[in-house]
LUMVEX-542694 format. One record per residue (C-alpha): residue number from 1; y, z, x. Coordinates in steps of 0.02 Angstrom, whole numbers. Layout:
BEGIN
+------+--------+--------+--------+
: resi :      Y :      Z :      X :
+------+--------+--------+--------+
:  NUM :      Y :      Z :      X :
...
+------+--------+--------+--------+
This chain:
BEGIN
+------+--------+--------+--------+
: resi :      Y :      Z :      X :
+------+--------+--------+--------+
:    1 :  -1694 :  -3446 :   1585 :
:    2 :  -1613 :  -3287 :   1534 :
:    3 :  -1407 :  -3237 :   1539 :
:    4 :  -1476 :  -3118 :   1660 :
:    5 :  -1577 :  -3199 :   1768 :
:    6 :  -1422 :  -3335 :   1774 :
:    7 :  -1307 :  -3207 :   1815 :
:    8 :  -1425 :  -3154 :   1986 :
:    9 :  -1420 :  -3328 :   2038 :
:   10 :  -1224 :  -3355 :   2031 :
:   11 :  -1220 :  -3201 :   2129 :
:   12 :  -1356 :  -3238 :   2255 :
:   13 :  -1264 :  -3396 :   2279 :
:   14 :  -1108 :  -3316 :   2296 :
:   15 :  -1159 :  -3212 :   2464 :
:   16 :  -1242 :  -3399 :   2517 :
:   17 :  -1057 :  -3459 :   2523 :
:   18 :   -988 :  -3283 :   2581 :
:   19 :  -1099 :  -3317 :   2745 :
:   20 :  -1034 :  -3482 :   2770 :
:   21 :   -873 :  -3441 :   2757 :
:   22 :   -904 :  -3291 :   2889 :
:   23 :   -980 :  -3422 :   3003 :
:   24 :   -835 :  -3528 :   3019 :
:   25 :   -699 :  -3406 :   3041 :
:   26 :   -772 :  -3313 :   3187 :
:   27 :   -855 :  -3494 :   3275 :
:   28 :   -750 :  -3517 :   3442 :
:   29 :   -641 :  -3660 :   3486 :
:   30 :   -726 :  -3803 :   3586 :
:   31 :   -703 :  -3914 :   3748 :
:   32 :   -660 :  -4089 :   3706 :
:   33 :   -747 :  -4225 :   3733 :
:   34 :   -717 :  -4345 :   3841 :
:   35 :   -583 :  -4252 :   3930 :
:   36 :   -484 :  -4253 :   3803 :
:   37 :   -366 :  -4103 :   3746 :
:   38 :   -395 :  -4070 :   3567 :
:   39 :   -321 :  -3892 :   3480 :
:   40 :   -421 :  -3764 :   3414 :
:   41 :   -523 :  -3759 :   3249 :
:   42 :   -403 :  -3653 :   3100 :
:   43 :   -505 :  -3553 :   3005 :
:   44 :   -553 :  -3625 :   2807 :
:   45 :   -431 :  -3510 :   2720 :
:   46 :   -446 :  -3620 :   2577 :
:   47 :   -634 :  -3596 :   2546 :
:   48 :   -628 :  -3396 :   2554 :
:   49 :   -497 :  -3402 :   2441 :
:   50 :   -573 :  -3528 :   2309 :
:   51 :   -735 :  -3440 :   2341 :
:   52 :   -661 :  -3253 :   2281 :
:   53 :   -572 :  -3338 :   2136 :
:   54 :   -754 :  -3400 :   2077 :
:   55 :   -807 :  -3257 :   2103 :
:   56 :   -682 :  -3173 :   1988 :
:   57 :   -694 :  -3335 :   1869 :
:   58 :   -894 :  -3308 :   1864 :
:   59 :   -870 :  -3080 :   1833 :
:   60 :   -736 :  -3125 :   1695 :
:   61 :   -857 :  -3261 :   1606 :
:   62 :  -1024 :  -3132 :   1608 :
:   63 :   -924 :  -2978 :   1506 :
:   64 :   -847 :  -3090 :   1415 :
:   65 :  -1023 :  -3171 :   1362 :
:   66 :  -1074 :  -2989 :   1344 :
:   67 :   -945 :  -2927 :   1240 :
:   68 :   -966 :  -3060 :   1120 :
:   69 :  -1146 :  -3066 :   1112 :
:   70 :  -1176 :  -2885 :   1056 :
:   71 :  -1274 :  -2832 :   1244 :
:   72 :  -1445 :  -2882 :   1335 :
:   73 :  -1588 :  -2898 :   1250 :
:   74 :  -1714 :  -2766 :   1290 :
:   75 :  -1840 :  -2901 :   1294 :
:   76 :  -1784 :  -2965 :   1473 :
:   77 :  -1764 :  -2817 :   1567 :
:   78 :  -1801 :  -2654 :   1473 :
:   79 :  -1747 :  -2528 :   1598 :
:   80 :  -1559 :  -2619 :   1594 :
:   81 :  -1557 :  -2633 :   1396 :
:   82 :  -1448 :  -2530 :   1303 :
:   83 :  -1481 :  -2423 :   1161 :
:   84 :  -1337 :  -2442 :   1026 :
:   85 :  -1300 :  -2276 :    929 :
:   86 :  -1354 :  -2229 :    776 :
:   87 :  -1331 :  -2082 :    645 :
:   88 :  -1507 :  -2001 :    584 :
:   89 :  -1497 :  -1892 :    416 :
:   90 :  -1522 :  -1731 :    445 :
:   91 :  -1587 :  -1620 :    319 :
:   92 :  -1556 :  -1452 :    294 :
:   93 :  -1693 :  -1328 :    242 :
:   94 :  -1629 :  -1167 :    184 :
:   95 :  -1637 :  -1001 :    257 :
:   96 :  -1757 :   -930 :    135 :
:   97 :  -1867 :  -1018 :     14 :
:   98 :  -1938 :   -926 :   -148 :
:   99 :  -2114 :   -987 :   -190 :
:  100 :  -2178 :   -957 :   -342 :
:  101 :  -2343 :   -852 :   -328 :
:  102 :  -2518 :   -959 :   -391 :
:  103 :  -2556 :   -944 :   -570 :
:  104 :  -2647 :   -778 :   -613 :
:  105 :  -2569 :   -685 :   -463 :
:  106 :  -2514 :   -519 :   -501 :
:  107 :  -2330 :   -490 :   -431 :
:  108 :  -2313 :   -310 :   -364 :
:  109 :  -2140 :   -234 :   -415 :
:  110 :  -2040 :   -162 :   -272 :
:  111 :  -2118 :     34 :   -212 :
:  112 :  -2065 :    168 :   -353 :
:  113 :  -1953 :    320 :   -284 :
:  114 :  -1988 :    507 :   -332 :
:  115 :  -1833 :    578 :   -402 :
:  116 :  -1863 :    731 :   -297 :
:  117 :  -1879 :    639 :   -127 :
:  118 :  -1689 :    594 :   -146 :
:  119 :  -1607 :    701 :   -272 :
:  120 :  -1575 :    869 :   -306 :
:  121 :  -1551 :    989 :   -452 :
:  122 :  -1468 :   1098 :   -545 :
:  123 :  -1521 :   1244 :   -680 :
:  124 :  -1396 :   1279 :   -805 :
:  125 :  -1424 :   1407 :   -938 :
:  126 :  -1464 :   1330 :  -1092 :
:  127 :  -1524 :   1168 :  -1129 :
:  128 :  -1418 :   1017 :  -1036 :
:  129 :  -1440 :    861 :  -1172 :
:  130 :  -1301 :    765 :  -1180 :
:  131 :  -1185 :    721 :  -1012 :
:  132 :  -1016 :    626 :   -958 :
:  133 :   -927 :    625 :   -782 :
:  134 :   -800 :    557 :   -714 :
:  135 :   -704 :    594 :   -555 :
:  136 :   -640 :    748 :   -646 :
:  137 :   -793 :    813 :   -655 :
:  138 :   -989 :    827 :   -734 :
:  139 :   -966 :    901 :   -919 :
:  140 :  -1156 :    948 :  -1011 :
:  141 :  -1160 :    984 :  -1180 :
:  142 :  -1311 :   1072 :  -1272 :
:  143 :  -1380 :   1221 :  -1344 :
:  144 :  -1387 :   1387 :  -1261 :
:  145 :  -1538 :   1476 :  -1352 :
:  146 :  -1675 :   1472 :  -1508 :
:  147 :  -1637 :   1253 :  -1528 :
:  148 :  -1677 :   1104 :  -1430 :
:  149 :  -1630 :    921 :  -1422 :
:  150 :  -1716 :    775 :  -1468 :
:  151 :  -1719 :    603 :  -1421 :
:  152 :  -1737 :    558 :  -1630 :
:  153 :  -1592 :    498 :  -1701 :
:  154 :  -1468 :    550 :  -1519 :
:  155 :  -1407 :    716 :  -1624 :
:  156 :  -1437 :    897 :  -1559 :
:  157 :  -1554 :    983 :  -1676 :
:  158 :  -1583 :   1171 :  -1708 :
:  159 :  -1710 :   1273 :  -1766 :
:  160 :  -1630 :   1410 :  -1803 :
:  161 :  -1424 :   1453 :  -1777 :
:  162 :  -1400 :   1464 :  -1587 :
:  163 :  -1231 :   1427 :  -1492 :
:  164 :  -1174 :   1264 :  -1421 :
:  165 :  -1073 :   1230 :  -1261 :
:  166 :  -1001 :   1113 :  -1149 :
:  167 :   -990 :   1165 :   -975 :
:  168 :   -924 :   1082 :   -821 :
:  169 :   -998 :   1069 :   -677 :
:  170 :   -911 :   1068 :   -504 :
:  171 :   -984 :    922 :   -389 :
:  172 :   -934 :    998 :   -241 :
:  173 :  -1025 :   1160 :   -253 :
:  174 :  -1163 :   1097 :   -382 :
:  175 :  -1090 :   1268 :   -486 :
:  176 :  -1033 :   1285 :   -671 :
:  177 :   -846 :   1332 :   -654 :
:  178 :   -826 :   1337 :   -868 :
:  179 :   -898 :   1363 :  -1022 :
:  180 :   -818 :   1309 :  -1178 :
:  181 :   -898 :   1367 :  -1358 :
:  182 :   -909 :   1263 :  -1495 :
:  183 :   -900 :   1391 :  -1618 :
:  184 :  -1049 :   1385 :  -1655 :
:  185 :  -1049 :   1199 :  -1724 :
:  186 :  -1213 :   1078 :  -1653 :
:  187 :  -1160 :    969 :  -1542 :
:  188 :  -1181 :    788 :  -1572 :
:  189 :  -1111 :    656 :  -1456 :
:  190 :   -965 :    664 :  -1312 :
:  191 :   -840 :    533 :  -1219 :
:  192 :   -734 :    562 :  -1068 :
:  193 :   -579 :    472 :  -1071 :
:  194 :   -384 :    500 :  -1075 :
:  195 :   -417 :    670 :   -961 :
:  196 :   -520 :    743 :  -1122 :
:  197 :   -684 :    765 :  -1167 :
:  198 :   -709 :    724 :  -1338 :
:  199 :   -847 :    819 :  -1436 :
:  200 :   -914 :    760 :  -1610 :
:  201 :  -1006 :    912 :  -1698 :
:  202 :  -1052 :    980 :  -1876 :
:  203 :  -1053 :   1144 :  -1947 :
:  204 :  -1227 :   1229 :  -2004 :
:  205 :  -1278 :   1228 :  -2183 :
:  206 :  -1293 :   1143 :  -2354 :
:  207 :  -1094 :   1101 :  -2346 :
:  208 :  -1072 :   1068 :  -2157 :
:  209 :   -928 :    982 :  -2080 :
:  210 :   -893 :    876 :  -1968 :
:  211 :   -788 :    881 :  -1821 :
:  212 :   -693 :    812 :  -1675 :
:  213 :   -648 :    913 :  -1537 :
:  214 :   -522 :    870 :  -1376 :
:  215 :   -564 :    975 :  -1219 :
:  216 :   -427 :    959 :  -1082 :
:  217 :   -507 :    924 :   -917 :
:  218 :   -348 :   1012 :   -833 :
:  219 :   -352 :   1175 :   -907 :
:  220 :   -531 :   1181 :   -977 :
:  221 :   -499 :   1224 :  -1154 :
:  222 :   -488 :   1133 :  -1339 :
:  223 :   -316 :   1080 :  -1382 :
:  224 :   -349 :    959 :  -1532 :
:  225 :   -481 :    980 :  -1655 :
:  226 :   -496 :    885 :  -1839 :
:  227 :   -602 :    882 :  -1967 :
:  228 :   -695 :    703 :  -2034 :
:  229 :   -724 :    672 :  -2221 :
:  230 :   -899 :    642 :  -2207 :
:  231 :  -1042 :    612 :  -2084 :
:  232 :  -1010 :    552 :  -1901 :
:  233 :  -1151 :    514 :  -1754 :
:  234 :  -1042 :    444 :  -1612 :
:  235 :   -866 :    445 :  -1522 :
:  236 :   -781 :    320 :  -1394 :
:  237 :   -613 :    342 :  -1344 :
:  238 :   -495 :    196 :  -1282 :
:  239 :   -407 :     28 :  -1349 :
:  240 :   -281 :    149 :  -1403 :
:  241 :   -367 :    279 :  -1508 :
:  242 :   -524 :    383 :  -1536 :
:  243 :   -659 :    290 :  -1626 :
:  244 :   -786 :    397 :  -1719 :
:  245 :   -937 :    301 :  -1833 :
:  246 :  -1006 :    375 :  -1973 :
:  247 :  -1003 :    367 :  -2170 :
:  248 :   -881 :    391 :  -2288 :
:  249 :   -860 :    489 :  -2465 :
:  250 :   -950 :    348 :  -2532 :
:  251 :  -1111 :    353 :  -2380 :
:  252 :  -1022 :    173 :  -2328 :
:  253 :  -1059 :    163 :  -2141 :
:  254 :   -868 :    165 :  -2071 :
:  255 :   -790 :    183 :  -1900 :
:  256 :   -636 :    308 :  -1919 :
:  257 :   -503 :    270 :  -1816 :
:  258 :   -385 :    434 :  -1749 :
:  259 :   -233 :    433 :  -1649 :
:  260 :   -279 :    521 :  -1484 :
:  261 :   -123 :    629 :  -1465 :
:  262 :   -121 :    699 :  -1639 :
:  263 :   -296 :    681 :  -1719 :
:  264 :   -215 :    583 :  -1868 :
:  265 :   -322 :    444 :  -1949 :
:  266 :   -242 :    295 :  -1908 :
:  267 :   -379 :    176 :  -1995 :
:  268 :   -544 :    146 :  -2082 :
:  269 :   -651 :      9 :  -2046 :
:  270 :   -797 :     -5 :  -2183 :
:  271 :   -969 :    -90 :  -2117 :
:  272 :  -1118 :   -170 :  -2178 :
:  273 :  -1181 :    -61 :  -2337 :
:  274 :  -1338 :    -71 :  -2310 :
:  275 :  -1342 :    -28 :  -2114 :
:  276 :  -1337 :    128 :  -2024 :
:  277 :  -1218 :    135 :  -1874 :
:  278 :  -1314 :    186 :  -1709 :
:  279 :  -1170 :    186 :  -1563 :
:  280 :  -1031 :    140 :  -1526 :
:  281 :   -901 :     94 :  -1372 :
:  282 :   -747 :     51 :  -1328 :
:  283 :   -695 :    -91 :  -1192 :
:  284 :   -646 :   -270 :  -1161 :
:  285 :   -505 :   -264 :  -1262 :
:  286 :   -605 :   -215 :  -1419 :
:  287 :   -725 :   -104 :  -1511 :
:  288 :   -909 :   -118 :  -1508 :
:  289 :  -1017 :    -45 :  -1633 :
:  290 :  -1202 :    -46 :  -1666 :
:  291 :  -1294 :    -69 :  -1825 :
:  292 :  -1470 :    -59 :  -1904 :
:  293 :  -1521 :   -148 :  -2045 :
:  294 :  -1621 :    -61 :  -2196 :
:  295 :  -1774 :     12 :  -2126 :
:  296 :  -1692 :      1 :  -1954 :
:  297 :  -1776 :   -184 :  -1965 :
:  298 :  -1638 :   -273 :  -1888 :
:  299 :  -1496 :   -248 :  -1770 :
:  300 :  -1327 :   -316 :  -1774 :
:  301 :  -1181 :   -295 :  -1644 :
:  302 :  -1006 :   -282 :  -1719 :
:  303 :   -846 :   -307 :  -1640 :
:  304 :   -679 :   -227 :  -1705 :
:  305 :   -501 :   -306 :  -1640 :
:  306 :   -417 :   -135 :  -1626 :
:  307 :   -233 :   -222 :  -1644 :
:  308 :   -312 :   -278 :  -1841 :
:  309 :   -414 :   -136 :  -1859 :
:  310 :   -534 :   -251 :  -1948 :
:  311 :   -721 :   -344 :  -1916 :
:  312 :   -710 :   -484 :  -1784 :
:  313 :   -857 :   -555 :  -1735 :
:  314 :  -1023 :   -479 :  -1755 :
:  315 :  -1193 :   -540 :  -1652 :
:  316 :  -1381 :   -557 :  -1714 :
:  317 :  -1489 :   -437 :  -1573 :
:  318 :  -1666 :   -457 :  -1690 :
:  319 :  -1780 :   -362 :  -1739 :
:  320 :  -1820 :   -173 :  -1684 :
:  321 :  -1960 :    -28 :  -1748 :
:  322 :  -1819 :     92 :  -1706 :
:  323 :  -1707 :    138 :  -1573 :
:  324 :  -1744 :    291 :  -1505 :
:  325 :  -1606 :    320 :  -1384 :
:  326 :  -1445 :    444 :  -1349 :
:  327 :  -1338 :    314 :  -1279 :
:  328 :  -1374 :    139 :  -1351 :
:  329 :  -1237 :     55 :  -1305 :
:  330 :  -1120 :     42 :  -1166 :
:  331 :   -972 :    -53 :  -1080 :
:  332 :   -962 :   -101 :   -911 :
:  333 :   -957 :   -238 :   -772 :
:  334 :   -876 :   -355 :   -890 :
:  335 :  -1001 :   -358 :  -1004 :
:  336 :  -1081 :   -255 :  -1173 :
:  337 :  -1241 :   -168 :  -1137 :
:  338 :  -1376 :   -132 :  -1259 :
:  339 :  -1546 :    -46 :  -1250 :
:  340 :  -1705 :    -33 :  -1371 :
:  341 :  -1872 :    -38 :  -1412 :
:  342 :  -2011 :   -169 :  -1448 :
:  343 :  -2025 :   -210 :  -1626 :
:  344 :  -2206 :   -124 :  -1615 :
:  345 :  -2324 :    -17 :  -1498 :
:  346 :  -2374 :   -169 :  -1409 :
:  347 :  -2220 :   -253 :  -1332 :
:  348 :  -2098 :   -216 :  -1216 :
:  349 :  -1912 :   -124 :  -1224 :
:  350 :  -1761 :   -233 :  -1190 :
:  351 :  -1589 :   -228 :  -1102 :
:  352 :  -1472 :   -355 :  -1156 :
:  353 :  -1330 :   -418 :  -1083 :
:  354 :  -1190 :   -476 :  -1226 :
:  355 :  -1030 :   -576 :  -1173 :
:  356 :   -893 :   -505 :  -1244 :
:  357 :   -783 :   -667 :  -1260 :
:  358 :   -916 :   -740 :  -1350 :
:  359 :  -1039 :   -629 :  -1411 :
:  360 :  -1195 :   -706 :  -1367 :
:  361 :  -1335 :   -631 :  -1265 :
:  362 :  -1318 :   -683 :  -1082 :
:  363 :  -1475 :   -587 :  -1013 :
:  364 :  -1616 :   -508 :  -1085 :
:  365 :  -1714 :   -394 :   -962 :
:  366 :  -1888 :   -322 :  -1014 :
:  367 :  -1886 :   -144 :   -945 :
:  368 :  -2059 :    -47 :   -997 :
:  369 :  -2099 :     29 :  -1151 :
:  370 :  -1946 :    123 :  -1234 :
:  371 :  -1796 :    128 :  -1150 :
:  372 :  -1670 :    262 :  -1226 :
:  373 :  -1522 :    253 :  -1122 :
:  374 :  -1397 :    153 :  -1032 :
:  375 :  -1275 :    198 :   -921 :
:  376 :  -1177 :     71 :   -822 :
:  377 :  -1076 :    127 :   -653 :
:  378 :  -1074 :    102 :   -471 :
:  379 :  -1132 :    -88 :   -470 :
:  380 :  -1282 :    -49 :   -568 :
:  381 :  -1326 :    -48 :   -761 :
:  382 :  -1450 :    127 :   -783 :
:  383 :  -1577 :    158 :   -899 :
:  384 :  -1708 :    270 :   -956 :
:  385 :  -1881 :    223 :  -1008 :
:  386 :  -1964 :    379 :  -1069 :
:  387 :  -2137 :    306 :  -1085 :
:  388 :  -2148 :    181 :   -963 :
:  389 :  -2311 :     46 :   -969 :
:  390 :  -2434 :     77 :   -830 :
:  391 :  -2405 :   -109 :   -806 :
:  392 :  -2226 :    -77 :   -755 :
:  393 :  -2257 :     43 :   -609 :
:  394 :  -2425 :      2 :   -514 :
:  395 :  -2572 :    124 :   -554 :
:  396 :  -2606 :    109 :   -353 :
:  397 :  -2442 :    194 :   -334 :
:  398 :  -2504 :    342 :   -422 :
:  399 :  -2609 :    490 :   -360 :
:  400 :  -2664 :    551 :   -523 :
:  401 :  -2876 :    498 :   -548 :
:  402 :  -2797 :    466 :   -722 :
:  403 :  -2672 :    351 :   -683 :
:  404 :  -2729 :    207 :   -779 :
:  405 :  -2693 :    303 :   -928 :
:  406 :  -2540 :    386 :   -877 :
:  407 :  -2350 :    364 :   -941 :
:  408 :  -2218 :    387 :   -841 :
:  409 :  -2028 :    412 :   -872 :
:  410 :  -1929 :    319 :   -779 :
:  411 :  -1753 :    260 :   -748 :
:  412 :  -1740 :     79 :   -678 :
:  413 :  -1572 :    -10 :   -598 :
:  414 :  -1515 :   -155 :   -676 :
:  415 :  -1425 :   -290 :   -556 :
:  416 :  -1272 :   -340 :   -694 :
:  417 :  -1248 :   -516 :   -621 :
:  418 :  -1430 :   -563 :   -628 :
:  419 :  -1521 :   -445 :   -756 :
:  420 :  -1659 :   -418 :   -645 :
:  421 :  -1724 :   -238 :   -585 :
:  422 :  -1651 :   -178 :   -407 :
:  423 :  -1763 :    -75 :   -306 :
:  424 :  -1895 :     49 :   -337 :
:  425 :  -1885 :    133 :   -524 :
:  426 :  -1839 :    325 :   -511 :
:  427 :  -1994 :    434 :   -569 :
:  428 :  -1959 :    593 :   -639 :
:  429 :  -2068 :    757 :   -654 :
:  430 :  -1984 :    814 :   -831 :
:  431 :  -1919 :    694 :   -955 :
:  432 :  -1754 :    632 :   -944 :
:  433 :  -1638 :    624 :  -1092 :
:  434 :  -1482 :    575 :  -1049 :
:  435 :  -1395 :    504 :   -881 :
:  436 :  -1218 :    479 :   -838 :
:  437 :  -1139 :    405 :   -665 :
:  438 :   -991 :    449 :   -593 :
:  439 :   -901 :    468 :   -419 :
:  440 :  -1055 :    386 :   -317 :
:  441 :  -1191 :    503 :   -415 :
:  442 :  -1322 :    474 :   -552 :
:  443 :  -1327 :    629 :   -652 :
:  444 :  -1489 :    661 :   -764 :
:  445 :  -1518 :    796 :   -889 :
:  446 :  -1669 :    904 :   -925 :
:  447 :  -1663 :    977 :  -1077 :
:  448 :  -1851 :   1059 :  -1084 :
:  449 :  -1843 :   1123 :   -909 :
:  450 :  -1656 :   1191 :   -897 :
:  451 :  -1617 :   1061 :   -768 :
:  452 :  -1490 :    924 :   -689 :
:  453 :  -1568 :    824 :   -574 :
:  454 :  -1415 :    752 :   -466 :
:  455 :  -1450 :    580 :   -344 :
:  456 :  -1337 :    501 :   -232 :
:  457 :  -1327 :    316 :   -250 :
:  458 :  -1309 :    284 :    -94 :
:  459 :  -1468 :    365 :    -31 :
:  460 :  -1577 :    255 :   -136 :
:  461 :  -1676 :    142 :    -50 :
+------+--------+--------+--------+
């Protein structure tokens, strides 16, 4: 027999005794016999009050029986059982999954944007090559007449003598407020910094010079100007000076250190030999410079403490046909940027991402066919690719019958914490040549067709 059915009995027995009890408190006194007298019945106060104390006794015993053997057992009376609690694992599935498309499936890239859907532009006199902004200002240098620009070697070349100037354009009227001459010198590279715009140029003919000039943003004129011993090809301003690459007397590639204030040299720092310097930028708390091996074969990052003035640390990028670009390397979002092309016709340009602290390559993002500048600003990392693979931007996006065979020029956005491409890639009408960002606006010069083509970051899908 169960506990439970055991437990039913003791009670049913318990209202057994209950009704006796009941019947002999309310039964009436009775005659006696024989004529004699006898004195009522009392009532059997003892047996109620043993009875409730068995009662109590009996409820006590039962949860004490319960308590100690862990409950019923579902087996006898399922309905009465009870269900102890348990914990169940839960798993949690994330919000969104990525799954990897099948093998062979072709993964669309995100819906190129027309430049002239969400940009507008500007025509300049002359020809708009090179370009730095800041919140200052937009400041385009190039030629005015009879030359062009070239996306060769990132210098200005002319065909015949023509005059060079940098002129500033207003962002809030989209207006040039200022023209500044270069005396007639072709202009090479420029850097904003230190409220000047810094201009490297050379004079024309068998004994050119070279030449650094300092435009004041304030007053929109030169106020320091110097002339270099020997060849230069790019300027960066910061770390405490203005940083010029070049040669020396000797053709040793060399990055010329000048005071900022006074135009003095301060230092020389001589470079590989046998390499040709390509860029160079300042940031991070040191110099970067960018080299190219003999026959532009190999390409070598080098990294100048500017409190030694001397070579720090210099990283292996591999192999390259030739870099093409105007800006090949730039500083920004914590990190070194550098762009160039495949080592032949049939591969793919590259962006890599370099670690300044220790100088290896972090990410390396495949962006078309020759990328020729960078420009980093406004959360993104900028870059041109002049002749873009049809690959890279979906022949179905085009409207052209030819589109299988056409090249596009492009500028993609760059995502600096993840390499990877951000949105639709910008497709331009005329070539782009160089690009700047500043103030919330990409800025992109067209030398061939007089034009600035100005986009607001924000409106980009």
């Amino acid at each position: 027999m169960s506990e439970l059915t055991q437990l039913r009995d003791y009670c049913d027995y318990l209202d057994e005794i209950q009704g006796e009890i009941d019947w002999i408190d309310v039964v009436p006194a009775v005659r006696p016999i024989d004529g004699f007298a006898r004195r009522p019945r009392e009532p059997r106060r003892w047996l109620v009050t043993a009875a409730a104390a068995a009662l109590i006794l009996i409820l006590v015993g039962g949860v004490a029986w319960l308590s100690q053997s862990g409950g019923l057992d579902a087996a006898d009376d399922p309905t009465e059982a009870t269900i102890p609690e348990t914990t169940v694992p839960v798993t949690t599935l994330p919000t969104e999954t990525s799954v990897p498309p099948p093998s062979g499936t072709t993964v669309l890239p995100p819906q190129p944007v027309l430049a002239s859907d969400v940009g507008s532009q500007i025509e300049v006199d002359g020809l708009p090559c090179e370009i730095v902004g800041d919140e200052s200002g937009v400041w385009v240098g190039g030629p005015d007449e009879s030359t062009f620009c070239t996306l060769g070697d990132g210098q200005l070349v002319s065909t015949e003598p023509g005059l060079f100037s940098v002129r500033r354009i207003d962002p809030a009227t989209n207006q040039v407020v200022a023209a500044i001459d270069l005396s007639g010198r072709i202009m090479e590279q420029a850097a904003l910094g230190e409220g000047r715009v810094w201009i490297t140029a050379f004079d024309l003919g068998v004994d050119s010079g070279h030449h650094v000039s300092a435009i004041d943003v304030s007053t929109n004129t030169v106020t320091n100007e110097w002339e270099l011993t020997d060849c230069c090809s790019d300027v960066a301003v910061g770390e405490g000076g203005v940083w010029v690459s070049g040669r020396d007397e000797a053709g040793i590639p060399t990055v010329f250190r000048h005071d900022q204030e006074t135009g003095d040299p301060v230092a020389r720092i001589p470079l590989d030999p046998e390499s040709s310097t390509l860029g160079i930028a300042a940031g991070e708390g040191s110099i970067w410079v960018l080299l190219a091996g003999e026959d532009m074969e190999r390409i070598t990052l080098v990294r100048i403490d500017p409190l030694t003035n001397q070579v720090a640390g210099t990283t292996d990028l591999g192999t390259s046909a030739i870099f093409w670009g105007r800006s090949f390397l730039e500083v920004g979002e914590g990190f070194i940027w550098v762009v160039g092309p495949p080592p032949n016709a049939n591969a793919e340009g590259r962006v890599l991402r370099i670690d300044p602290e220790t100088g290896q390559i972090t990410i390396d993002t495949i962006v078309g066919r020759y990328p020729t500048a960078v420009a980093v600003g406004e959360g993104f990392v900028w870059v041109i690719d002049s002749h873009s693979f049809p690959n890279t931007l979906n022949p179905e996006y085009l409207d052209s019958a030819d589109a299988e065979n056409y090249e596009l020029a492009v500028i993609h956005r760059i995502d600096p914490a993840t390499g990877e491409l951000v949105g639709g890639s910008l497709i331009f009408d005329q070539q782009p040549n160089d690009l700047a960002v500043a103030d919330g606006t990409l800025w992109v010069t067209h030398p061939t067709s007089h034009l600035i083509t100005r986009i607001e970051v924000e409106d980009l899908p």
